[in-house]
N, C-alpha and C positions, 0 to 999 in steps of 0.2 A: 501580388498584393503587397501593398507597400507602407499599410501601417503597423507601426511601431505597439507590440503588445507586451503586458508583463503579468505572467502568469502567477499569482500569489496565491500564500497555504501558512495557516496560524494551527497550532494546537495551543489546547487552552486548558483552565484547573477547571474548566464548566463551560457552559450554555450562555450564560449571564455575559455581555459584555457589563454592564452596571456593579457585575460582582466579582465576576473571576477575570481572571489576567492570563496573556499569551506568557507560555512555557518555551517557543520555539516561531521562528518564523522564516519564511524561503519566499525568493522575488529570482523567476527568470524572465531574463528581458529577451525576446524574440524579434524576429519579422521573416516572415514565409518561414521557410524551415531551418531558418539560419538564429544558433542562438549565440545572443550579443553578449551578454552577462548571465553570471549566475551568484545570485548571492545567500546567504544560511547562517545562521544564528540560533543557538540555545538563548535563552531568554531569562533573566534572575523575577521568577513571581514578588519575592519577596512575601509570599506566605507557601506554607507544606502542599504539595502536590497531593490530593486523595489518589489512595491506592488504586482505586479502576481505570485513573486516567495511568497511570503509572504503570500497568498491566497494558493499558491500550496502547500507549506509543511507546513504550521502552524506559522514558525519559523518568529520572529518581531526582528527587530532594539534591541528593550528592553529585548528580551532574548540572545542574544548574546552580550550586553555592557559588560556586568562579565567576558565573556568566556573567554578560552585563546589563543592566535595567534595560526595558525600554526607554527610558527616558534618556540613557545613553544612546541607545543606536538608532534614533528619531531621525535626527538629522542625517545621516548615512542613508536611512529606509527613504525620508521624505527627497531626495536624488536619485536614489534608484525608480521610483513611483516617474516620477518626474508628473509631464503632463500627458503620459501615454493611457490606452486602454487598457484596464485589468482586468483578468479573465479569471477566473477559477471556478470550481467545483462543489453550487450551494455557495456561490460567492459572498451571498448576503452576510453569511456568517462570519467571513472574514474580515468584510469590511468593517462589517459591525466592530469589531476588536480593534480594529484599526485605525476606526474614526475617535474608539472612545481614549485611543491616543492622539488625537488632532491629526490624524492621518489619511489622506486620501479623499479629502473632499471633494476637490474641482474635476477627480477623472471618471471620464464615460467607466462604462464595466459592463462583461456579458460574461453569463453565467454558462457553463458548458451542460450542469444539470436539466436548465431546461435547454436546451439545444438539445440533448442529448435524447430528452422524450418525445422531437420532435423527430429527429431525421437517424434513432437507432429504435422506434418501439415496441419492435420483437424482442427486445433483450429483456422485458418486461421487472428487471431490477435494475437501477439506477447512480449504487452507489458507486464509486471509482472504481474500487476493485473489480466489482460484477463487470462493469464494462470494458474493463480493461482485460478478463478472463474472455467476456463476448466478443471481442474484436481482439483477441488472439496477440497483445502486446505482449513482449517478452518480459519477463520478472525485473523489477527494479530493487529487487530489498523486501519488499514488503512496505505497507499500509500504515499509516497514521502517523509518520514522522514528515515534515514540514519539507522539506528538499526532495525527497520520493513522490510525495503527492503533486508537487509544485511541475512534478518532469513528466511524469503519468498524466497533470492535467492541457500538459503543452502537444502529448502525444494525441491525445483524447482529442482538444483542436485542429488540430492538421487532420485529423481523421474524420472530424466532423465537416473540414473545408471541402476533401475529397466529397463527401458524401453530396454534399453542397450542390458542388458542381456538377455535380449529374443529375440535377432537377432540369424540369425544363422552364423556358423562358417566363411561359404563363405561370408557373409555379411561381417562380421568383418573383413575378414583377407582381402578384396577388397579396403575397407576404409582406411585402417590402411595404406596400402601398397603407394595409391597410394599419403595418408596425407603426407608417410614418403618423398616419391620423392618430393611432393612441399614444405617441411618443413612447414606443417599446425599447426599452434598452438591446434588444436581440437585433433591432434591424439593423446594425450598422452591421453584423456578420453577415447577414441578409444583403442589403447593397452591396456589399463586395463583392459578395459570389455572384450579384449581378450584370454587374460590370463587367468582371470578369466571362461570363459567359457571354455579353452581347458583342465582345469582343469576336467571337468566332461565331455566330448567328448565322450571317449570312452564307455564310462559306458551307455549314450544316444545312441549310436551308429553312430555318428556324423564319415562323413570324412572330412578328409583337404579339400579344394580346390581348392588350389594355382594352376595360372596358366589355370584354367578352366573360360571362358568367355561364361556359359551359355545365353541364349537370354532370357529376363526375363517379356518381353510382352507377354501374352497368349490371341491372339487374341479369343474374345468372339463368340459364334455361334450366328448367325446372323436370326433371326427366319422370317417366313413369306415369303410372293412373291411377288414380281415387281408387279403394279398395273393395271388392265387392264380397261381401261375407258369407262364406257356405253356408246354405241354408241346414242340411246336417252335418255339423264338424267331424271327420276325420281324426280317430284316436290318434297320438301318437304310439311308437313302437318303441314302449319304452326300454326293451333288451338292446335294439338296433342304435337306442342312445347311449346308453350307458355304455356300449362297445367304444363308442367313439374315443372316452377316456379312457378305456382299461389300456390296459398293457397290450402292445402291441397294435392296438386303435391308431385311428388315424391322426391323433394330438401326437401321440407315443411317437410318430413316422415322422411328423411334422416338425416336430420340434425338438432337437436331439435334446433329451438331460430333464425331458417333462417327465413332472412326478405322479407319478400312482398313487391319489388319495380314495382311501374307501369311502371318507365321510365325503366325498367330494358327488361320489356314484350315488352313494343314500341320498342326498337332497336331490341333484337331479330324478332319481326316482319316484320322488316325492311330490318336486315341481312337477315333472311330468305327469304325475297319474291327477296332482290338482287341475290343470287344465282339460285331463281327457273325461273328469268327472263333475268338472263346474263344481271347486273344494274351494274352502277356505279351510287356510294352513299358515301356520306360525312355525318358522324357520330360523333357531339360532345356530349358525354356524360360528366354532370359534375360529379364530386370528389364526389364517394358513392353510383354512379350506378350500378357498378359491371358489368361494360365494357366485361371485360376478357369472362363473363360466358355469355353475350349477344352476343358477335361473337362467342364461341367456341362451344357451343351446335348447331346452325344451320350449321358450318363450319365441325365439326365432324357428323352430320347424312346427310350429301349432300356427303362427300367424300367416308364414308363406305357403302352407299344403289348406287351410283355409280359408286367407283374405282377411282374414283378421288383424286387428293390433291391438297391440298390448302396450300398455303405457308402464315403464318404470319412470317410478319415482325416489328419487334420493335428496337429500338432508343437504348435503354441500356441493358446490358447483366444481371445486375438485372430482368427485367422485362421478358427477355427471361427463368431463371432458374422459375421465379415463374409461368410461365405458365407450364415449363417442371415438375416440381418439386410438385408442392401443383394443380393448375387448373386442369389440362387435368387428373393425378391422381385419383382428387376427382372426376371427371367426369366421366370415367371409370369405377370407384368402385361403383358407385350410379344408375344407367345407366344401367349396365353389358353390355356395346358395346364395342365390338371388332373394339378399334378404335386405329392405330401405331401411335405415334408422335415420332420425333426424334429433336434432333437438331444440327443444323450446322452452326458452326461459320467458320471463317477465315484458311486461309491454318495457319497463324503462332500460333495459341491457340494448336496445334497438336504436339506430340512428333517426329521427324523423327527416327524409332528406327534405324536403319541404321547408321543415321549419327551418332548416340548416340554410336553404337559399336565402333565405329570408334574414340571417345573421350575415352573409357574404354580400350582402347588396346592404345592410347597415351598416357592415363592420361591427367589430368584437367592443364592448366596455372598459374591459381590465384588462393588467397583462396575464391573469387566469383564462380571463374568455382568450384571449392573445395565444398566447400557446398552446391551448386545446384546437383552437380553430387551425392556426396554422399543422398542428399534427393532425387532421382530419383530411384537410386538403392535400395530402401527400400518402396517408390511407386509405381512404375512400374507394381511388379508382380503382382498388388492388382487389379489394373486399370483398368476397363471397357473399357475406352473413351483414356488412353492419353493425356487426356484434362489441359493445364499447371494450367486451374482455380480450380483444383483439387490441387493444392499448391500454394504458395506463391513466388512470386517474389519477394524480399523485397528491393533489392537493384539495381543502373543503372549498375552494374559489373553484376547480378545476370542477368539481362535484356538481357545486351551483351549476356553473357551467349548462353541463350536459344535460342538467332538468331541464333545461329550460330549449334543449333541442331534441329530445328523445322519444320516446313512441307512448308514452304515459300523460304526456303534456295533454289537456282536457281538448284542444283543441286539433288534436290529433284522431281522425276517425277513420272504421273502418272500410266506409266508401272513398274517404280519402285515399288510403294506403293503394286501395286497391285501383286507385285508379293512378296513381302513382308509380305502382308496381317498386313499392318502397322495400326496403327489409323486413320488416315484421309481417307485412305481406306473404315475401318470400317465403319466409318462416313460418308462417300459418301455412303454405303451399306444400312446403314438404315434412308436413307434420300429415297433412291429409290423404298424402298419396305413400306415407312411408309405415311398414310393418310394425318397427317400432321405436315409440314416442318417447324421447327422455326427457323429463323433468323435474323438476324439485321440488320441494313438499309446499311452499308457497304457493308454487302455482297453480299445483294440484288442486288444495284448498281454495283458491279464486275459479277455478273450473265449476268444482262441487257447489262453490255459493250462488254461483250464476247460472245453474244446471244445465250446464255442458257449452256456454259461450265462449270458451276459450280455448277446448280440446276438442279438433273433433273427436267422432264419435268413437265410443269403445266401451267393451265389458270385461277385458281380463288386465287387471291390473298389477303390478309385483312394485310393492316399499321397502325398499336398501334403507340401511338405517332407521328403522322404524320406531327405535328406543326413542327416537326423535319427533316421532308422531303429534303425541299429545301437545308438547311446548308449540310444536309449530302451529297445530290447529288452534290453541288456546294465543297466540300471538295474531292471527290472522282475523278472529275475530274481537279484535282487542280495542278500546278504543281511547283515546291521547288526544289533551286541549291544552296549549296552550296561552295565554296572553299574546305573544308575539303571534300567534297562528289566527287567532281571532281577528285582530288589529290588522293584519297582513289586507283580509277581506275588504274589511272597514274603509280602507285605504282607497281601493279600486273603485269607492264611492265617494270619499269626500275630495279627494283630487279633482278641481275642475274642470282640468284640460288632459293632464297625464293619466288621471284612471280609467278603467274599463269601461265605467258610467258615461265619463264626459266624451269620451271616444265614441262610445254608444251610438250618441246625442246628435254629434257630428258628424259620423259617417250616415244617422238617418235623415237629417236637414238637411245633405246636400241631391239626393234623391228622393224624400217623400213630400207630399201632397203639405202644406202649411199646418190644417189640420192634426195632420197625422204625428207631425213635427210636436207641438205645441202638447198632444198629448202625451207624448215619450217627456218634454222637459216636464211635464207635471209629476209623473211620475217618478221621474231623477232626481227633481228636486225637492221630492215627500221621501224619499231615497237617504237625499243627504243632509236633510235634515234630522231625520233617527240617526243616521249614522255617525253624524257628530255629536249627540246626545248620548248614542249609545260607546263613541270611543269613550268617554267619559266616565260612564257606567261600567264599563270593563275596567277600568284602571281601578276604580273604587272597590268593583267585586273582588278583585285580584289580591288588593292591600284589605281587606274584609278577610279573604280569607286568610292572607298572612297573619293578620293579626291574632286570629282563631286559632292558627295551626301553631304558632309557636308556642301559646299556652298549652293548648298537648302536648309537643315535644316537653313541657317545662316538668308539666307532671310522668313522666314516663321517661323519656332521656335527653343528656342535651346534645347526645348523638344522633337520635332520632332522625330519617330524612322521610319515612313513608310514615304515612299515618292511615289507617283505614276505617273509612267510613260506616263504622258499627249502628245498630243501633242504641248502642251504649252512648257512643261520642255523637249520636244525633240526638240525646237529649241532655248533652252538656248545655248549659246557662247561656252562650253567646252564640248556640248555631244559628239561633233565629234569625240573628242579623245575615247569614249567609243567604239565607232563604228569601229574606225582603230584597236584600240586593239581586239576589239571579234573578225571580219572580217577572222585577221591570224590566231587568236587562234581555230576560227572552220575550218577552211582548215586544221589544226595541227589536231584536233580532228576526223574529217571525216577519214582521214588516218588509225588512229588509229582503231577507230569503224569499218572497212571493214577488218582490218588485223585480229582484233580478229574473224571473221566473214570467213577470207580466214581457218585460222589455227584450228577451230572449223570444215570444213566441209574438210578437212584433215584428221582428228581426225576421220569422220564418214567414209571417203572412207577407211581408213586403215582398221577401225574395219570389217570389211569384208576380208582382209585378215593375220591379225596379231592382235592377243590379246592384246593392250594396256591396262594397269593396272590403274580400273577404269574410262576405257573408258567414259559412261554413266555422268559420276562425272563432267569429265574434257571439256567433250562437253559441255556439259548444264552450266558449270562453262566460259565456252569462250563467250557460246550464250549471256548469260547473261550481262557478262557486255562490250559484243560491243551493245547490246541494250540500258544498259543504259548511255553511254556514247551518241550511238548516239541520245536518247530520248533526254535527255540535251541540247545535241548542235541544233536538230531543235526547239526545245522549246525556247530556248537564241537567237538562231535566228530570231524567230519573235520575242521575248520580245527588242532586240537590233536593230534591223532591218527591217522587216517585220510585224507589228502588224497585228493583225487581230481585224478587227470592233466587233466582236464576245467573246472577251476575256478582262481583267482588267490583268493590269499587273502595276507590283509595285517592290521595294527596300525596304529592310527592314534591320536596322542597328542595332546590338545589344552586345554596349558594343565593341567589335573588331572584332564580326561577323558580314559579308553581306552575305545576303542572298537574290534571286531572284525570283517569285513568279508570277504565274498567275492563272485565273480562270474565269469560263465563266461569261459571263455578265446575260445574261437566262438559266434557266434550265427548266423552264414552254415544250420547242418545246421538249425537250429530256423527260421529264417526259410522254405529251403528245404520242411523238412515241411511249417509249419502255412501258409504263405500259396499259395508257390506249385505245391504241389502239390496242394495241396486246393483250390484257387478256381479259376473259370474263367478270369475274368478278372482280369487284375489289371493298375494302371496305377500306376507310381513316378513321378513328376516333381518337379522342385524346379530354379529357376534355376542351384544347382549343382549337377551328380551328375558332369562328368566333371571329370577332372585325369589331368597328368601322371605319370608315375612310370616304374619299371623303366628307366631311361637315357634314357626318351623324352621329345624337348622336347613335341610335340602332347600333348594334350589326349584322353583318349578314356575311355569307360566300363569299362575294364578292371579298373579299381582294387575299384569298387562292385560289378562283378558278382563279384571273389572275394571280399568281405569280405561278400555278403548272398546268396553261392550263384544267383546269377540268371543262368545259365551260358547257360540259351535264351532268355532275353528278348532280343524284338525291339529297336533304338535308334531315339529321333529325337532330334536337337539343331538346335531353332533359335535364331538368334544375337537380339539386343534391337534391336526398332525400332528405339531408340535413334541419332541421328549421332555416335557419340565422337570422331567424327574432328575433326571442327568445335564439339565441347561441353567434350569434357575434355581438359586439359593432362597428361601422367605427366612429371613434373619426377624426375629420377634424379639425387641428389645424385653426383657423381664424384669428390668431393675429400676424402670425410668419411672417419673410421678405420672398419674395424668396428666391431662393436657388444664391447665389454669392451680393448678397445684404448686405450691415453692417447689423449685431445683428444675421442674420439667423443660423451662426454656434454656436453660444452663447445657442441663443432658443433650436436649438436641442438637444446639449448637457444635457441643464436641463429638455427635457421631455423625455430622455432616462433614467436618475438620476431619475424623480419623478416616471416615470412607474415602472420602477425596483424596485422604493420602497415601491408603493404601493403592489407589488407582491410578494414580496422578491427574486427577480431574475426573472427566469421562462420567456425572455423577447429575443426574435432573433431580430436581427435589418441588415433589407438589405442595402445595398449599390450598388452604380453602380461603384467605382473606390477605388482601394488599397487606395492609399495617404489619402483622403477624409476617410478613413474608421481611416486608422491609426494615424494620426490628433487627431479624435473623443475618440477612443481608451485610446492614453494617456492622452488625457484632462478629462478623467471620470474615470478614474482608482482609482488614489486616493479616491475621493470623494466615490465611489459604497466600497471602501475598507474598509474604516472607518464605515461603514451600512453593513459590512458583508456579501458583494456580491463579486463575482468572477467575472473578466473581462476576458472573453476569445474571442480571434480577433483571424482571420484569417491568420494576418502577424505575426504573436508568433512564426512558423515555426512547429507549431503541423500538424497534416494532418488533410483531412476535417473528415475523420471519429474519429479519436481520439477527435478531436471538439466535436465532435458530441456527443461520448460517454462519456465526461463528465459532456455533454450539459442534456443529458438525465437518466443521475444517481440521483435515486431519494434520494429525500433531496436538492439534489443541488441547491446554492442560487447562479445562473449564469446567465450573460447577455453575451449572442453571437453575435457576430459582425461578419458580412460573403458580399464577392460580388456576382461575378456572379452565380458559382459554388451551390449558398445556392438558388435562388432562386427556381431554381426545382429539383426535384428527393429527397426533403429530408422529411421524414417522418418522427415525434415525437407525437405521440398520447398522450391524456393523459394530465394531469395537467400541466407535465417539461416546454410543451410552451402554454403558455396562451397568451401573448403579442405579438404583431408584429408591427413593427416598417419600415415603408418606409420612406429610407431619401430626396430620389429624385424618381421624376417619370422614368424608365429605357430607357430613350432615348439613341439610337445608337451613338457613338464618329461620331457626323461630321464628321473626315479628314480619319476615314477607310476608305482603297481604294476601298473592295467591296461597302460599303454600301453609298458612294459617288458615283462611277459609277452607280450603280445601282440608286439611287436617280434622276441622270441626264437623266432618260429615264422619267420622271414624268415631266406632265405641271406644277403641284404643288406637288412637292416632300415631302412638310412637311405634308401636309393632307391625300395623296395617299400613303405615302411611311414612313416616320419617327410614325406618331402616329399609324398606325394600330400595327406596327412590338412594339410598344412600350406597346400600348394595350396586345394584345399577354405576354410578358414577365410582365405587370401589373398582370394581372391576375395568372399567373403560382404565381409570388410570394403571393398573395392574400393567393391562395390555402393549402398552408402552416400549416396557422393556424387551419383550420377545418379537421382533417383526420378520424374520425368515428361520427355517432351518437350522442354521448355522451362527445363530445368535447366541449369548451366552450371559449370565452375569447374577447380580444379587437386586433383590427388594426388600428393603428395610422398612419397617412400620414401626413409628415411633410414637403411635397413641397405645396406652397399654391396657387400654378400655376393651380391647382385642384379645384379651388374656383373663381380665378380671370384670366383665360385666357377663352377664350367660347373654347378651344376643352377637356376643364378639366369633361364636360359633357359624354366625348366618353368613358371616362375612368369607369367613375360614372357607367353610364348607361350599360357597362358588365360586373358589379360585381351581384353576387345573391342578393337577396331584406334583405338585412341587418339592423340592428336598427343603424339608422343613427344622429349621435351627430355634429352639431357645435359650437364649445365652444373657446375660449383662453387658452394660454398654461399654464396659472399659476393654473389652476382648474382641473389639469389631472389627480395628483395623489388622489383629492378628488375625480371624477365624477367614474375611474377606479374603486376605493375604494365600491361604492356606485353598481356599477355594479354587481361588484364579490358579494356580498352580498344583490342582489335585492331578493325578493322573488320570486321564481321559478315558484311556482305554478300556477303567473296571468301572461297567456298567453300574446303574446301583439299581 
């Protein structure tokens, strides 16, 4: 390979080419593996470097006072650039800095990032480092300095050439072709490796394959039979279960250094006698029970000794692969039962390969569709599943993307698939024939609305994370308009040639009858004449309601972004105008919705006597959005018009978007219909499900049984193997104000500064609100800077995981700063987080319109309704800190609402029995100190 590249890397004081300035810049000039030049420069900003960039590369104020401008080293850079290709790492970035110096205009450029999600997408993290850890490069220095990044990105190339090269011909000559029609910056690396390969072609025995669109899914053989269900189910034994984990069991034999938990025997005994009794049972285990393997051993020998399945459902799709992936595996292997699991997500996690040919014979639009497509076509043939978590999404282009070829697309059916023998298919195949079903609370919920369309059949069901229930069911039937989503529809009608209408039109004139013909254009064109009346009307409703909605924000806040549709605020002076405007705009819309609805069942009379091209496509594509059109306009109709007692409905303003929104006030009657009163069995667990409330300090399941109607389920609660007694410190500030009180932001400030330093980082600190976090953020930055700690917040614009993983690199001297998102789901074993940090207790925003309406069905809403839900998210974040046995460290609570209000008891009293400190805040970073180095050995 014989061109000439130059692999470049800029650090910068920001993001902003427009704002911030390169601190640092590196140019290696290559070709094949021979490097020709290397050049490196510190860089004079000529304004102060902020401290996080200054933690992130090394580089200080006082190593760049000497350097020289860029304005000096322009001419040196613009010779080294020369007219060669430039490669790097998120190149755009670079360039960007580089151009906003007059730099680097005339050269081609290919980015190793996306290359990188193309031909490494198991490494399923993308940034330099990760890939450079995934493909096993030797240490260069470490990360974020301009000359390490610049060598690590030359490495990362060669490594991507190799990979290159081992596609084959038709891969290649696919890519290249279809890079060349979109003008892709990536195919010039593409053509090389082709070149390069058709070099030796013949001699391999390689042929062209220009023009050949093999189908490149190889649906899997699908092993086992549909499940026949004992007609009287077989107890289980449940002594012969619990043996399995005691001591000396066959877990104990299998697995050297498995632990003997008793609460781990109590819940299995529990799950087991609910399945042999057709029970419902409410199951908290805390953090260290080993939940997973207490339902899945009784769930898996009740399904295999009688034909049954049992559908778990869990919250996050993390939780769903570790059960697929590591649980039911080792269970299997340990066991020897012939036990299927399978798992089923969402129609859109699916490839639709259909529509996918249908992109390969148009070619891709963007360079989004461009690099997804090409990472499909080098996936695909490999793929078991289809399944999109099997690659990387990395971007909202890349997102778009995949809608538009995935197993959700309206146009996507179930006669299709199956005659396709597509992935979702597949995956409805071994859902049917397997013991047991894993999925997530979404789905679950789409199962339950459509009574049983999407699952097959089953009565024993078990929900992992079930603290999660209510929000999920209350999301699923939730309903969201808006402007751009209405217009989207509108669109496919007033388009004469390019919308779905004029498509219609055309594909029925060229096969029906004149007649038949003449009547469809009547129809399209009574179509699109509402429908250009009615974009009109939308625009106007829209700016109607903006107009309305900012005078409420005016009177209430001018923070304000939801506003909910009271009946108070429905007989404010200007709604009426809202009402005259919807009124015409849904008679405009109803039109609409019935014509697609006329011209769709057209579509289906024809196909019985004339072939229309893509008949299947273009029905399902009509069905589709006279549905959602008309779902909209009955939904806007009661949200403008008609309410219903039964529903929360609200405005929501964001920046220049409205958007309109509603959702049931109960889900408790709907939870009770479809789960528990139609299932046999059914098992809810989740580390949290009780809390406090109603004036009660204890802890008990009363909360959850009336917000999910589970009025008869049985309880168990066991507590975590866990010793907190001896593990965790609860440090209760005593001295600090409340929280909106003078000095309280002051105080915290310095006891996240002294924790941090008694630790040297290692220190996550929650929060309940952005601003409030980011406030705190830069008021401790410097300070944690100058002590050689890293401030990483959540508003930096990093992602939670990349937070995460530098949160958890060891060595690292880091304090995280995180809101909602950090309070659960995030796991860091091990020394990285010793500290934990609550700023405020997580009370729900007052003025959300769910958790207001819902509030207002409470005689005392703050007792019955604010503190359990707040309890609940207390404890998730609690959990945090303690993730195995061998964990250790402090939690400080720095609302002192916890001390001096009497329901700060409720809170107290469902944490696990902790060594409990109250102390002032000037004595943290000594008593911390004193902790971390107590002697171990004396128990307490």
């Amino acid at each position: 390979m014989t061109t000439t590249y130059v692999a470049v890397d800029v650090e910068t004081t920001g993001l902003d080419p427009g704002r911030d300035a390169i601190i640092e810049v590196a140019a290696i000039t290559f070709r094949g593996a021979d490097v020709l030049d290397e050049f490196a420069s510190l860089v004079n900003p000529l304004v102060d470097i902020p401290p996080f960039i200054s933690q992130l590369t090394t580089i200080t104020d006082a190593m760049v006072a000497d350097a020289p401008t860029l304005h000096t080293l322009r001419p040196k850079l613009r010779a080294k650039l020369g007219d060669n290709v430039l490669i790097g790492h998120n190149v755009d970035f670079d360039l960007g800095f580089l151009r906003a110096a007059q730099l680097a205009f005339g050269n081609r450029r290919i980015d190793t990032l996306t290359l990188a999600s193309i031909l490494v997408p198991e490494a399923g993290r993308f940034s330099l480092g990760a890939l450079a850890d995934h493909l096993n490069f030797p240490s260069n220095g470490g990360n974020h300095r301009a000359l390490n990044d610049a060598e690590q990105t030359v490495e990362l190339f060669l490594a991507l050439q190799e990979r290159a090269l081992a596609l084959s011909l038709v891969q290649l000559e696919e890519i290249v072709e279809a890079g060349r029609r979109l003008g892709w910056p990536e195919t010039l690396f593409f053509e090389e490796a082709l070149a390069e390969r058709a070099l030796h072609a013949f001699e391999r025995g390689e042929l062209r394959g220009r023009g050949q669109l093999q189908r490149l899914y190889i649906p899997p053989k699908v092993e086992g039979s549909s499940l026949t269900p004992a007609e009287k189910p077989a107890p289980l034994d449940v002594d012969a279960l619990t043996a399995l984990i005691s001591p000396g069991g066959r877990f104990d034999r299998a697995f050297p250094g498995f632990e003997h938990r008793p609460q781990q025997v109590d819940m299995l005994s529990t799950v087991a006698g609910a399945f042999n009794e057709g029970r419902h049972v409410l199951v908290e285990a805390g953090t260290g029970t080993g939940k997973s393997l207490g339902y899945l051993l009784p769930a898996a020998f009740w399904a295999t000794a009688n034909g049954r399945r049992v559908v778990i459902s869990t919250n996050t799709i993390n939780l769903q692969d570790q059960l697929v992936d590591k649980d039911i595996p080792a269970l299997q292997e340990t066991l020897r039962l012939d036990v299927r699991a399978a798992i089923r997500k969402g129609r859109s996690n699916y490839i639709c390969t259909r529509l996918f040919q249908q992109m390969r014979r148009a070619g891709p639009g963007s360079a989004d569709e461009m690099a997804l497509y090409a990472r499909i076509l080098l996936w695909l043939p490999h793929s078991q599943t289809g399944d999109v978590g099997e690659i990387a999404l990395r971007t909202p282009g890349e997102r778009l993307a995949w809608s538009k070829i995935n197993g959700e697309n309206p146009t996507c059916t179930s006669d299709q698939c199956a005659a396709e023998n597509c992935p979702l298919h597949i995956a409805r195949r071994r859902a049917e024939m397997a013991h047991l079903v894993i999925v997530n609370h979404s789905l679950l919920l789409a199962d339950l609305r459509s009574s049983g369309l999407v699952l097959p059949e089953y009565a024993d069901l078990i929900i992992d994370e079930a603290h999660h229930l209510e929000a999920a069911v209350t999301d699923g039937l939730s309903f969201r308009a808006d402007r751009r989503s209405l217009e989207a529809i509108l669109v496919e009608v007033t388009r004469p040639k390019a919308g779905l209408v004029g498509n219609t039109q055309a594909r029925i004139a060229a096969v029906a009858a004149a007649e038949i013909s003449q009547t469809v254009d009547a129809i399209a064109d009574r179509m699109r004449t509402e429908a250009q009346t009615a974009t009109m009307r939308t625009e106007e409703f829209f700016m109607t309601l903006d107009f309305f909605l900012r005078g409420q924000e005016r009177e209430r806040s001018q923070f304000a972004a939801q506003i909910r549709l009271t009946p108070a605020v429905r007989t404010q002076p200007d709604y009426h105008l809202i009402e005259e405007s919807w009124t015409d705009l849904s008679r405009l819309y109803a039109v609409i919705a019935k014509g697609f609805q006329k011209l769709a069942q057209t579509v289906a009379d024809l196909s019985h006597k004339a072939g229309i091209e893509g008949e299947d496509e273009l029905r399902a594509a009509l069905t589709s959005n006279g549905q959602l059109l008309e779902e909209a306009r009955l939904n806007i109709d009661a949200l403008v018009l008609k309410p219903d007692a039964g529903m929360i409905y609200w405005a929501e303003q964001f920046k220049d978007t409205i958007s309109l929104h509603a959702a049931p006030l109960h889900v408790g009657p709907l939870v009770e219909q479809h789960i528990f009163q139609s299932k046999e069995t059914v098992v809810l667990t989740s580390a949290t499900l009780r809390t406090a409330g109603y004036g009660r300090a204890e802890s008990t399941f009363d909360y959850l049984r009336d917000r999910l109607h589970a009025h008869d389920a049985d309880e168990l609660a066991v507590g975590s193997p866990f010793d907190y007694k001896n593990s965790t410190l609860l440090y209760l500030v005593t001295d600090i104000p409340e929280p909106n009180q003078p000095g309280y932001q002051r105080m915290l400030e310095a006891a996240i500064v002294d924790t941090a330093t008694a630790l040297g980082g290692r220190t996550l600190v929650l929060f309940t609100a952005n601003n409030h976090l980011s406030q705190t953020a830069t008021a401790i930055e410097s300070t944690l800077t100058a002590r050689n700690i890293t401030t990483l917040a959540q508003t930096q614009g990093m992602s939670r995981q990349q937070l995460l993983e530098q949160f958890r690199r060891e060595g690292s001297r880091t304090v995280l700063l995180g809101t909602r998102s950090f309070w659960e789901g995030v796991d860091v074993p091990g020394p990285a987080l010793t500290a934990l940090i609550i700023a405020k207790l997580p009370f729900d925003v007052p003025s959300d319109p769910i958790f207001a309406a819902r509030s207002e069905t409470y005689e005392s809403p703050f007792f019955e309704y604010s503190i359990p839900e707040a309890v609940l998210r207390f404890r998730q974040g609690f959990g945090r800190l303690i993730r195995r046995g061998s964990d250790e460290g402090v939690v400080l609570v720095l609302d002192k609402r916890l001390l001096t209000k009497r329901y700060g008891g409720m809170f107290l009293e469902a944490l696990p029995g902790c060594t409990v400190l109250r102390q002032r805040a000037d004595r943290i970073e000594e008593l911390i100190g004193r902790w971390m180095t107590r002697d171990r050995s004396r128990k307490l």
